[in-house]
C-alpha positions as CSV (number, residue, x, y, z in Angstrom):
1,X,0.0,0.0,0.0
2,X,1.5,3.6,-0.9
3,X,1.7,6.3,1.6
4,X,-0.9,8.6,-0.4
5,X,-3.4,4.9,0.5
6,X,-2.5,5.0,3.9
7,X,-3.0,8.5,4.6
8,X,-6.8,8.4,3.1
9,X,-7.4,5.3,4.7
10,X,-6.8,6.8,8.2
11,X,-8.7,10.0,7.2
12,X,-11.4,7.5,6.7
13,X,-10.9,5.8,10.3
14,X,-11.1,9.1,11.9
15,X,-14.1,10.6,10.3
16,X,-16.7,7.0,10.1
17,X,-18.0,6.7,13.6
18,X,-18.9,3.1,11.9
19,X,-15.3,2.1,11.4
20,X,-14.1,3.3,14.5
21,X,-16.1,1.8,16.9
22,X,-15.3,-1.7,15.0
23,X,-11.8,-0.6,15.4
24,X,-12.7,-0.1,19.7
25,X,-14.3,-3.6,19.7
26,X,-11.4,-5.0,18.0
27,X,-8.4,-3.7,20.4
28,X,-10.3,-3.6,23.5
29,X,-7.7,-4.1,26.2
30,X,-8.7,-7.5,28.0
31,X,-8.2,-7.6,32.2
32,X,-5.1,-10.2,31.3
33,X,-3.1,-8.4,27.9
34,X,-3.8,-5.7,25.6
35,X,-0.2,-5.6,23.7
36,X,-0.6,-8.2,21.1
37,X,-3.5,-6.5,19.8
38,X,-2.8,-2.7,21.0
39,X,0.2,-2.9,18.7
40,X,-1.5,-3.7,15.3
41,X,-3.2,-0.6,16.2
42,X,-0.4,1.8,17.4
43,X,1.0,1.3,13.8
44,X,-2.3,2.9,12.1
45,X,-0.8,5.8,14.5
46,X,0.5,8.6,11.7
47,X,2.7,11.4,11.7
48,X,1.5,14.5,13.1
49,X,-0.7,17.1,11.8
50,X,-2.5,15.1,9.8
51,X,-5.6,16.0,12.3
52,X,-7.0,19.5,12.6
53,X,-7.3,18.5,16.2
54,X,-4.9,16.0,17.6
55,X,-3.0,14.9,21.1
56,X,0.4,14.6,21.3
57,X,1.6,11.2,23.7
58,X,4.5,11.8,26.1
59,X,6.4,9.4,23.6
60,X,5.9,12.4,20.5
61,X,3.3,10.0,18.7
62,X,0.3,11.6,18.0
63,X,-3.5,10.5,17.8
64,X,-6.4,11.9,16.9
65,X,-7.8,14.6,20.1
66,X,-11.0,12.7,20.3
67,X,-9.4,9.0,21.4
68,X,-8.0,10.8,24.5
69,X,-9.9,9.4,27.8
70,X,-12.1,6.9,26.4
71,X,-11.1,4.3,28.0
72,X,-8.7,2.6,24.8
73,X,-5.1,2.8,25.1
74,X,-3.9,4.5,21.4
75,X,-0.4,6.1,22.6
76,X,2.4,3.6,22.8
77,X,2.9,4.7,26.5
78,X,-0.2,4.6,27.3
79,X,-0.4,8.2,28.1
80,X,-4.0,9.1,26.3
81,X,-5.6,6.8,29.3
82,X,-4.0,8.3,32.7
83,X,-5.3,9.4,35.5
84,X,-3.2,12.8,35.5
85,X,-4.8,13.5,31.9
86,X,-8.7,12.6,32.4
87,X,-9.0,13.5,35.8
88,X,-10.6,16.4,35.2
89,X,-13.4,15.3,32.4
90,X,-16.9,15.8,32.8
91,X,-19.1,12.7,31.0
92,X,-23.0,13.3,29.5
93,X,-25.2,11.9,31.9
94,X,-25.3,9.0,29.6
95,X,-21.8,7.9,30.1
96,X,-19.9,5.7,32.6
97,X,-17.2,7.4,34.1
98,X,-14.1,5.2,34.6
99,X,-12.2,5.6,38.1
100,X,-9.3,7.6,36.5
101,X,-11.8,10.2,34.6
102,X,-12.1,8.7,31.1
103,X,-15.6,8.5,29.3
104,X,-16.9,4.8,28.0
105,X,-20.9,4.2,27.1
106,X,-23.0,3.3,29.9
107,X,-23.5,-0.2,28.7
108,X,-20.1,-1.1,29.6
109,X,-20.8,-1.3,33.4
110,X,-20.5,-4.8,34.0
111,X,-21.3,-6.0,30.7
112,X,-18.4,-9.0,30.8
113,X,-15.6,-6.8,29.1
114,X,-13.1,-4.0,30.5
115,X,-14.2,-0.8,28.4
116,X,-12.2,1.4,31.0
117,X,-8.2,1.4,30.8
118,X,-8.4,0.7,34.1
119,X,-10.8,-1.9,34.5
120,X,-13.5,0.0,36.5
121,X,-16.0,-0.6,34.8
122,X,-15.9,-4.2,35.9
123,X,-14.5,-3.5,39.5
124,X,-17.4,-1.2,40.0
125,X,-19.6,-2.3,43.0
126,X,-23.2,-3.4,41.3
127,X,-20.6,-5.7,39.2
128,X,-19.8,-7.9,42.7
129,X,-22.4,-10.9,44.0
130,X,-20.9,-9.7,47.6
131,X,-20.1,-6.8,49.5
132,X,-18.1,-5.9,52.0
133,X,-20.4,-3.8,54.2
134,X,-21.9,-5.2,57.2
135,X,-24.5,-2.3,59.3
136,X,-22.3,0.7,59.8
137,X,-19.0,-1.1,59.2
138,X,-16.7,-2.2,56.5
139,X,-15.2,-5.7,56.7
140,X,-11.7,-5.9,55.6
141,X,-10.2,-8.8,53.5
142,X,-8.8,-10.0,56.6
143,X,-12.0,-10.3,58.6
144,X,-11.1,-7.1,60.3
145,X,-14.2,-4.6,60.8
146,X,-13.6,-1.1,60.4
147,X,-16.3,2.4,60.5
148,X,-17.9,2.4,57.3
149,X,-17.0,6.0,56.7
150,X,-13.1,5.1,56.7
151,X,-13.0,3.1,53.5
152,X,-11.9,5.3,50.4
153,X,-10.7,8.2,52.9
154,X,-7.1,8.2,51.9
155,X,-5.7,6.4,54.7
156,X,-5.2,2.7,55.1
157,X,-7.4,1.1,58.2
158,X,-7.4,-2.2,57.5
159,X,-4.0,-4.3,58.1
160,X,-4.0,-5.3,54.6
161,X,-5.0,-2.4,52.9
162,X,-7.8,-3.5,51.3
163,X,-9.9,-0.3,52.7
164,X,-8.0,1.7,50.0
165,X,-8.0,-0.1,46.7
166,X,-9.3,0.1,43.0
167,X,-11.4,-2.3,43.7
168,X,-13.0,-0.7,47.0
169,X,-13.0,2.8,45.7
170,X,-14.6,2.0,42.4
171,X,-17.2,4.1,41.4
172,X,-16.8,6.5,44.3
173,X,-18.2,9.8,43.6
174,X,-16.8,12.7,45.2
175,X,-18.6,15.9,46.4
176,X,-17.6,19.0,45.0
177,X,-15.5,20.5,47.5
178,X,-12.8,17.0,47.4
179,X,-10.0,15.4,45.5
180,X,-9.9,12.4,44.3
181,X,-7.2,10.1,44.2
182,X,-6.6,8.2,41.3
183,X,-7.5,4.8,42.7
184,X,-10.9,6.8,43.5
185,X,-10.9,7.6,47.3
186,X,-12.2,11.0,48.7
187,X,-9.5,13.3,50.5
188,X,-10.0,17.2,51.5
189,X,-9.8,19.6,48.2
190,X,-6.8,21.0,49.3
191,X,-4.6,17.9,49.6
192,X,-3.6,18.7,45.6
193,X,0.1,18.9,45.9
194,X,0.6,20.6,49.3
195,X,3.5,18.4,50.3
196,X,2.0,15.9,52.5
197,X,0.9,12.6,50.5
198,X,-3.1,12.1,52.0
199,X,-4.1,9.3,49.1
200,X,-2.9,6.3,49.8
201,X,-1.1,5.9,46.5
202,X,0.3,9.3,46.6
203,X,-1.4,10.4,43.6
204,X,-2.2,13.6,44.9
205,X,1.5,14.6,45.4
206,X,2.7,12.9,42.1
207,X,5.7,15.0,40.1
208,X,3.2,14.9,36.6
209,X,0.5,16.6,38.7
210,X,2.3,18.5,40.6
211,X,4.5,19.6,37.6
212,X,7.8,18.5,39.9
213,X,11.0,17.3,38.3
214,X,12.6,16.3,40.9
215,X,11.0,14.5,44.2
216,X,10.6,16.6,47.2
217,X,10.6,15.4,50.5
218,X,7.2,15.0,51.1
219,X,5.4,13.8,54.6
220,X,2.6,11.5,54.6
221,X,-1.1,12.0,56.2
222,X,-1.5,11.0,59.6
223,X,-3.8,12.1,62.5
224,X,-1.6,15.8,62.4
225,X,0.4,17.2,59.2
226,X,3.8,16.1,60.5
227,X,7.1,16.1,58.3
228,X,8.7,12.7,57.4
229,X,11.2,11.9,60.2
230,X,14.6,10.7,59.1
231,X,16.3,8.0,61.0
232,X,20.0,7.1,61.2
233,X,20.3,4.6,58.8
234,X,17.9,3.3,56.3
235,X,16.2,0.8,58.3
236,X,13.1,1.3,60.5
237,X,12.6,-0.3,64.0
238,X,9.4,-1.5,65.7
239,X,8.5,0.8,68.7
240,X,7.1,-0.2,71.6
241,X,3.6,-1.2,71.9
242,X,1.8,1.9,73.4
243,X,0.0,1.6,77.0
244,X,-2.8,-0.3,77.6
245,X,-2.9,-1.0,73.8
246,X,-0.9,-3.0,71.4
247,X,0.8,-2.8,68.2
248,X,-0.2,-5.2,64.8
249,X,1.8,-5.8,62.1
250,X,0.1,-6.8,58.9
251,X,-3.4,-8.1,60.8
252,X,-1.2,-10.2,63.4
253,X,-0.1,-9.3,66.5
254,X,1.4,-12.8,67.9
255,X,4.7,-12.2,65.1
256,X,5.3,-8.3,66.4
257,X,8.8,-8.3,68.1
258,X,10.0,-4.7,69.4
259,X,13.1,-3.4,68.9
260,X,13.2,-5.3,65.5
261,X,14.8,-3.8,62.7
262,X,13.2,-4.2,59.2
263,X,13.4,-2.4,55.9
264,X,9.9,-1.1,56.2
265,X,6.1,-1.5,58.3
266,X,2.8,-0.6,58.4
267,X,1.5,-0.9,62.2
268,X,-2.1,-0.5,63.2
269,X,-2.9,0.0,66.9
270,X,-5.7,-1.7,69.1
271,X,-6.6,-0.6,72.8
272,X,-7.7,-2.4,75.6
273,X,-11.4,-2.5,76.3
274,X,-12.3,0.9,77.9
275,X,-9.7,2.6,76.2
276,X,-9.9,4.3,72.6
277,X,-7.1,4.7,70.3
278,X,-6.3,8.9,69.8
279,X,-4.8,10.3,67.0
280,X,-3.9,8.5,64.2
281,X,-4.8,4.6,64.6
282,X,-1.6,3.6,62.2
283,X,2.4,4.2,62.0
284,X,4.5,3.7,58.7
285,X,8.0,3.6,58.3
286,X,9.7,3.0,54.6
287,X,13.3,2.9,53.7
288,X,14.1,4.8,57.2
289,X,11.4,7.4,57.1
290,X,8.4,7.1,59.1
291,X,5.1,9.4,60.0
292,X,4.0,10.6,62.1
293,X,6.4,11.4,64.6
294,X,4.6,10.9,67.6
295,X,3.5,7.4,68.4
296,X,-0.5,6.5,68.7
297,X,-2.2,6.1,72.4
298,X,-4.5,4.6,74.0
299,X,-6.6,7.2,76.7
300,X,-10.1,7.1,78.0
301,X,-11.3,9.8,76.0
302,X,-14.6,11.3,77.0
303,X,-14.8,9.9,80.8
304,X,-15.1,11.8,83.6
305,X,-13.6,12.0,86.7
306,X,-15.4,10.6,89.8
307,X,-16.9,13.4,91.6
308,X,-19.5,13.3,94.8
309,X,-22.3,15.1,93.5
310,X,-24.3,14.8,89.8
311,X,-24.4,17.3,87.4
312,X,-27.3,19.2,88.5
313,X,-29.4,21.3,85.9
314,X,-28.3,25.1,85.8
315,X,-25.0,26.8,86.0
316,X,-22.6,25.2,88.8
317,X,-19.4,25.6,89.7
318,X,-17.0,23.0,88.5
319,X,-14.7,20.1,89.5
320,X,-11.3,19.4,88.9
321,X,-11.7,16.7,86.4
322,X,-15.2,17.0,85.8
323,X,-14.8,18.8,81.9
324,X,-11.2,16.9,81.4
325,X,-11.8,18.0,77.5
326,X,-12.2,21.6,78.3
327,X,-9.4,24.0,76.9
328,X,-9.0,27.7,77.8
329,X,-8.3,30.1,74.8
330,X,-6.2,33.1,76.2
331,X,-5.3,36.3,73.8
332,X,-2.0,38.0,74.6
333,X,-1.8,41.7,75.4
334,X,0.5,44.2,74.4
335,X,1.1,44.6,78.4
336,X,2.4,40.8,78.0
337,X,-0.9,39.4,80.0
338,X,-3.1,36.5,78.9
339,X,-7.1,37.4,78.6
340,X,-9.5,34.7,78.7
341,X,-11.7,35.0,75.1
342,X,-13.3,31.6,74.3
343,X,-13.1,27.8,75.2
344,X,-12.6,24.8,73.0
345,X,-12.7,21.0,73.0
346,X,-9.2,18.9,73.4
347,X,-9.8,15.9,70.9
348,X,-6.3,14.8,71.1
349,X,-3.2,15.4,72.4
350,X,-2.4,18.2,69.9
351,X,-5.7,19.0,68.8
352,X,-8.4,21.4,69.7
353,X,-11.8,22.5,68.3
354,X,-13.6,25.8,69.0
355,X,-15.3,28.7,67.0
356,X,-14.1,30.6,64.5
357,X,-15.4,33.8,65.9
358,X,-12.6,33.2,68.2
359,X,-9.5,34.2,66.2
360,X,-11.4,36.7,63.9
361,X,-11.5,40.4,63.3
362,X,-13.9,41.8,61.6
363,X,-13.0,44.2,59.3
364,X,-9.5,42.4,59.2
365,X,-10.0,38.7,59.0
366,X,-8.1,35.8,61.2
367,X,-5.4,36.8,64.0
368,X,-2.1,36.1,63.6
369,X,-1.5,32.5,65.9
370,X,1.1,33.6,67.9
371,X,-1.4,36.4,70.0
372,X,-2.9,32.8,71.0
373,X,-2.0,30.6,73.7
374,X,-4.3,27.4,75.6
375,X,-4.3,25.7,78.7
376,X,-6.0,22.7,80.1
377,X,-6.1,21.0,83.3
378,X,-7.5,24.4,84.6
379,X,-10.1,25.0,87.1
380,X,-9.6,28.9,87.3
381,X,-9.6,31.4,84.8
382,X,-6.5,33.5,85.8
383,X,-3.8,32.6,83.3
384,X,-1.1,31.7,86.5
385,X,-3.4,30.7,89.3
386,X,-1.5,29.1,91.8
387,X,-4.3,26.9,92.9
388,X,-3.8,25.5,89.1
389,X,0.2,25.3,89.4
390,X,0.2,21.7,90.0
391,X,-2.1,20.7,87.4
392,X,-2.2,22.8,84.5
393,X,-0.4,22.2,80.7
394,X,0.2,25.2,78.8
395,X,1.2,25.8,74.9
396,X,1.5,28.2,72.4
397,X,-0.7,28.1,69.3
398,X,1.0,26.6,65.9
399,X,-1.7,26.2,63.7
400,X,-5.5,28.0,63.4
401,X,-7.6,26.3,60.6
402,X,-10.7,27.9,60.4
403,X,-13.7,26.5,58.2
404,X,-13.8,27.2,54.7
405,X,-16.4,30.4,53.9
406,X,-16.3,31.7,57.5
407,X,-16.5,35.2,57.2
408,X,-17.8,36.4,60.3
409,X,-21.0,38.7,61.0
410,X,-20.8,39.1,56.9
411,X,-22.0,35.9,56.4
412,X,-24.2,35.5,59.8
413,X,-21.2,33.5,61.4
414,X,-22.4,30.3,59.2
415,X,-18.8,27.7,59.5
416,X,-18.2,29.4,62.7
417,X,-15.7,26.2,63.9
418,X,-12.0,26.7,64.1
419,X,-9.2,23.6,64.3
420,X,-6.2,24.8,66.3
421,X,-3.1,22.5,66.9
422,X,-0.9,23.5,69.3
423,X,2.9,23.5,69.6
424,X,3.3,20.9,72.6
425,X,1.0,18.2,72.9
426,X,-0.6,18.0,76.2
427,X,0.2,14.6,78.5
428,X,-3.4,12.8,79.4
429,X,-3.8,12.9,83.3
430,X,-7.2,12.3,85.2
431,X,-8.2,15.7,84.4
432,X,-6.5,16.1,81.5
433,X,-8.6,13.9,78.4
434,X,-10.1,14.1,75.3
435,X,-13.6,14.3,74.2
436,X,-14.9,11.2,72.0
437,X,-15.6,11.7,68.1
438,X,-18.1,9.6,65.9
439,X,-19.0,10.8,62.2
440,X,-20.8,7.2,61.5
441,X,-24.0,8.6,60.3
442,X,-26.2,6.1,62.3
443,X,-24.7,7.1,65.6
444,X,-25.2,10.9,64.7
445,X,-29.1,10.1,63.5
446,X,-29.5,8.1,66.6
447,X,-27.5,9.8,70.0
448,X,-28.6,13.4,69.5
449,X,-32.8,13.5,70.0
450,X,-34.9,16.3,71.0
451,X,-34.1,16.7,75.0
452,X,-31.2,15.0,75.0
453,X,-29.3,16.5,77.6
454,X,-25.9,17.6,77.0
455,X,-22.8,19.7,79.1
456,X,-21.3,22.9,78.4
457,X,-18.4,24.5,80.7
458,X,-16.5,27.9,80.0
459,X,-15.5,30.9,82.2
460,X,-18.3,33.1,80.8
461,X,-20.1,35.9,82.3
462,X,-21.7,35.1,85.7
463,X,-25.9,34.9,86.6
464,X,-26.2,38.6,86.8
465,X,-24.9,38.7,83.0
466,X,-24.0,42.6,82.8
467,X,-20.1,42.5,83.1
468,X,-18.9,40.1,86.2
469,X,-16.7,37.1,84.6
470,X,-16.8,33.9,86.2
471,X,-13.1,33.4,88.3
472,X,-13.9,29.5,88.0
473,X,-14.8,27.1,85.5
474,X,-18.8,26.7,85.5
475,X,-20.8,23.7,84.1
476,X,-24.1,23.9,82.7
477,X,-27.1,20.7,81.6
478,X,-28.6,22.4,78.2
479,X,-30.9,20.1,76.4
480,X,-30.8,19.3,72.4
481,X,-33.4,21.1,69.9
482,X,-33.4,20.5,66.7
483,X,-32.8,23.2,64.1
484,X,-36.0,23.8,63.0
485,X,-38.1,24.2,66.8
486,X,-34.8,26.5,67.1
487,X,-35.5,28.5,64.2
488,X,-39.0,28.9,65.5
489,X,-38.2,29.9,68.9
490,X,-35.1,32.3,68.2
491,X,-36.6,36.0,67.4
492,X,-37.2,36.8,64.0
493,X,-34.2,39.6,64.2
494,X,-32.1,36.3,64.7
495,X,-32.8,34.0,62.7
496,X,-30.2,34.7,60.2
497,X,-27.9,33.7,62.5
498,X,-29.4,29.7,62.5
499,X,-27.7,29.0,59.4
500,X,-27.6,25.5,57.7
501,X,-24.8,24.0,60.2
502,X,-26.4,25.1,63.4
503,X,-28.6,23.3,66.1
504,X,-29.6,24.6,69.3
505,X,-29.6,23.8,73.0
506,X,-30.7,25.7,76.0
507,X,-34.0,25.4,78.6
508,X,-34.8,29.5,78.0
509,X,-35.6,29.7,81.8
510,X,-32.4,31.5,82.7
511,X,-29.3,29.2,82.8
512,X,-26.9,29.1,79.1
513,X,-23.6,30.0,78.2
514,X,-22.6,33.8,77.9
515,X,-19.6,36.1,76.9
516,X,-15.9,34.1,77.1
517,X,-18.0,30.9,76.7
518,X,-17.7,30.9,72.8
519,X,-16.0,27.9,71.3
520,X,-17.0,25.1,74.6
521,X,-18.1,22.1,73.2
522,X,-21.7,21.2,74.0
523,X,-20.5,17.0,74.5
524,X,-23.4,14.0,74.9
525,X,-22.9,11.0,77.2
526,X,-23.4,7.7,75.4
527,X,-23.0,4.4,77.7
528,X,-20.5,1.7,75.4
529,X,-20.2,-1.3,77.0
530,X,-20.5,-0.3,80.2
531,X,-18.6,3.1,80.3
532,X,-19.8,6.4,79.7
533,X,-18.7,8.2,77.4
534,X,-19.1,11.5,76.1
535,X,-19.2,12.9,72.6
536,X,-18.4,16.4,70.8
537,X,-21.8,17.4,69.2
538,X,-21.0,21.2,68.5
539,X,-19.7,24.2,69.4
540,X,-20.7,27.2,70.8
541,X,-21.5,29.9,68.3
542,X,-24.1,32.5,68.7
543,X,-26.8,33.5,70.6
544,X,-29.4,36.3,70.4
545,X,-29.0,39.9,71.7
546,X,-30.8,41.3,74.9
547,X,-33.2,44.3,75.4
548,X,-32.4,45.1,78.9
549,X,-28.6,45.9,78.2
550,X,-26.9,42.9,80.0
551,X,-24.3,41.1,77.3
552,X,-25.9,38.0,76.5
553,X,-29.7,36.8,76.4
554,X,-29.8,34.0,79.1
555,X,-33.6,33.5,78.1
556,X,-33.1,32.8,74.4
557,X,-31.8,29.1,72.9
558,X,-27.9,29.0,72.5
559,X,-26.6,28.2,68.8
560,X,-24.0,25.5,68.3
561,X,-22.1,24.8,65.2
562,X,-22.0,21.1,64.3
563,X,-19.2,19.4,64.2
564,X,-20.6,16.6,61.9
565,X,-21.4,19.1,59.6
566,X,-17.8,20.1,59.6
567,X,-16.8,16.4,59.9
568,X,-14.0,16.7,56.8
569,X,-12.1,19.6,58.1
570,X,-12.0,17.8,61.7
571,X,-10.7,14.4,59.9
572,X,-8.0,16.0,58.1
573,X,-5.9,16.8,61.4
574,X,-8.1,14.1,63.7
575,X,-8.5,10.3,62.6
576,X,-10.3,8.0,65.6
């Protein structure tokens, strides 16, 4: 055949929709080999600018624009069907979308044959007879149960990794505001090449995305953004199992030796019954490198200390011990003193939640982290109370994190919930622990009912209300309404303030939270096996104005911003 031939037959291929879906059915890539057959086409591939429209492959070989991210390998190398290349590709509504972004007809979900380069099509999950869910939980390959909402988050849970896989993540549609990694999990939308590897395959830190020649060090997600630790040699030891908990090494713990050197591991952690694992639940060391750099505990988060007397309904003084989770937000001064503005919630050892409100200016936008410092272990609201000497821990502030869109009384204080992490993690005594998180959606549907009592604490304005702050930690019962009795009840003035990601709490009949209580956590006590335990729900935010003068309505319904409505941010820098 002459040149002239071959040129008008492959002006012919490209323009009969006819022909070229023959050719597609011919040199489908099969799950076991494509290249016997993928060659006899790469050869119809012919010199460029032959199309009007046409993609370049990384190899200089050129096809026509169209057979880019449809799911057939044309380019030599493959690169017309990556992940880096399709991502971004919307498909009609009446297209399948393949895990890596190309677009294949609908009728290739599981119709027998791999129509995606990538085989998602037939991985997909209404392609398997069985399933890995069971309730509220995900059953790993190895028999292991994990929360359902863990799968396809980025991070391995299961010992054998089979939470974060192609196969698992298949057909995984992300909301709008999240990346997804090119196996298909879910991760926070700025994860894109920030330096710290938070998909389990590192595709959101890869050089082609990332438009990187060289490698940088980059640290990988755990429950904190930590940098990669170097050790002295390129090996990695096992540490010691944590207390009251254990270490597991690939899904067995009866082969885990410490003080063993290996190459590389991937250690999960398990606690002893009445104990929950806090921070990250996993350490990983490769080639000498290993995140993050604080080991995983075991603490009682969300217990109390005993005490002699119940919580009784209205403002009381507190205990030592009986809000362990409670964190005091102090604001330097220019005169180098520390001023009590807001509370927060300790949900690990670094890691606090409180309002946004807190570190915002309006008119200017967030504070700078270093006017910031928190305590916990405190009873009284002095920054150096020597009745606290003995029992306090102190830090500086190294991170704020406020919720995206929070833009204070401009947009009626909707997101009004602020991470902080702090720049020395606190050491869990007695009255020193963190407050219990669940985002499982049938524990938040089913613990939080109208009336449901729940506890509040903070250093806020005393009963009188017009100016006296409280010298000593108060605790308050306010009972759970739902958002829309609360948007009933709150005056009308006010009711721009009960955005979308608000509930309410409060009895109206004289006892709630005031000025310097901002950011407390209003927490929920749930009994598990045996122990109670309580739960973040939300965070203080806003309540409405008073007539008489005083500084807070104490006869109006308390707004809280929900933390499961913020659940994503929270996970990024918190994993259970």
């Amino acid at each position: 055949m002459t040149f002239t031939k071959m040129r008008v037959l492959m002006c012919l291929l490209a323009i009969l929709p006819v022909c070229h879906g023959a050719v597609r059915d011919t040199y489908r890539r099969s799950k076991t080999s494509y290249n016997t057959n993928s060659m006899l086409r790469y050869k119809r591939n012919a010199p460029c600018r032959y199309w009007q429209e046409e993609f370049r492959c990384n190899d200089g070989t050129c096809i026509t624009a169209h057979r880019k991210c449809d799911g057939v390998i044309d380019c030599p190398d493959a690169s017309d069907e990556t992940y880096y290349l399709c991502r971004d590709v919307r498909c009609p509504d009446y297209y399948f979308r393949c895990t890596y972004g190309a677009c294949v007809e609908k009728t290739a979900l599981c119709n027998g044959i791999s129509e995606c380069a990538d085989n998602s099509d037939e991985l997909h999950v209404k392609c398997r007879n069985v399933t890995n869910i069971i309730g509220s939980q995900f059953k790993c390959d190895d028999g292991n149960l994990i929360e359902l909402y863990l799968q396809c988050d980025g991070i391995f849970h299961c010992g054998d990794g089979s939470d974060e896989t192609s196969i698992t993540c298949s057909g995984v549609t992300c909301p709008a505001n999240f990346f997804q990694c090119a196996y298909g999990a879910c991760v926070d939308s700025q994860a894109q090449c920030n330096n710290t590897i938070e998909c389990a395959d590192g595709s959101d830190e890869s050089n082609i995305l990332c438009n990187r020649r060289d490698q940088k060090r980059i640290s990988i997600k755990s429950s904190t953004i930590t940098p990669i630790q170097r050790q002295n040699t390129n090996l990695c030891v096992l540490p010691p199992h944590p207390k009251n908990g254990m270490f597991i090494e690939n899904g067995v713990s009866s082969i885990y030796r410490p003080g063993t050197i290996v190459k590389d591991f991937y250690l999960n952690v398990t606690c002893q019954p009445g104990y929950k694992v806090v921070g990250g639940n996993f350490i990983i060391c490769l080639d000498g490198f290993s995140s993050p750099n604080r080991l995983p505990t075991c603490a009682q988060c969300g217990t109390l200390t005993p005490r002699a007397e119940p919580l009784v309904v209205g403002g009381k003084i507190s205990e030592r011990g009986e809000i362990p989770w409670h964190v005091g937000i102090y604001k330097k001064t220019i005169s180098g003193k520390y001023q009590l503005i807001c509370g927060g919630s300790l949900i690990s050892r670094n890691i606090i939640v409180s309002a946004a409100h807190c570190f915002w200016l309006e008119g200017y936008g967030m504070l700078p982290e270093e006017e910031f410092a928190v305590a916990v272990g405190k009873l009284y609201r002095e920054w150096n109370h020597p009745r606290d000497e003995l029992y306090v821990q102190k830090s500086d502030v190294k991170k704020i994190i406020l919720a995206r869109r929070f833009h204070g009384i401009e947009l009626n204080y909707q997101n009004d919930l602020a991470v902080i992490i702090v720049k020395d993690p606190f050491d869990y005594k007695p009255y020193i622990r963190p407050l219990c998180l669940d985002f499982t959606v049938p524990f938040y549907e089913n613990q939080r009912r109208h009336g449901d009592l729940g506890i509040v604490a903070g250093f806020g304005l005393t009963k009188d209300h017009k100016g006296s702050e409280s010298p000593i930690l108060k605790v308050v019962d306010m009972p759970y309404v739902p958002f829309e009795e609360c948007l009933d009840k709150t005056p009308i003035e006010n009711a721009e303030y009960i955005t979308n990601d608000k509930f309410c709490a409060g009895f109206g009949n004289g006892t709630s939270v005031c000025k310097g209580d901002s950011g407390g956590g209003w927490a929920y006590g749930i009994v598990i096996d045996g122990t109670l335990r309580y739960f973040l729900g939300g965070v203080v935010s806003t309540s409405p104005f008073s007539y008489d003068g005083s500084q807070c309505n104490i006869y109006a319904l308390t707004s809280f911003t929900d933390v499961f409505y913020h659940s994503p941010l929270i996970r990024r820098y918190w994993m259970p």
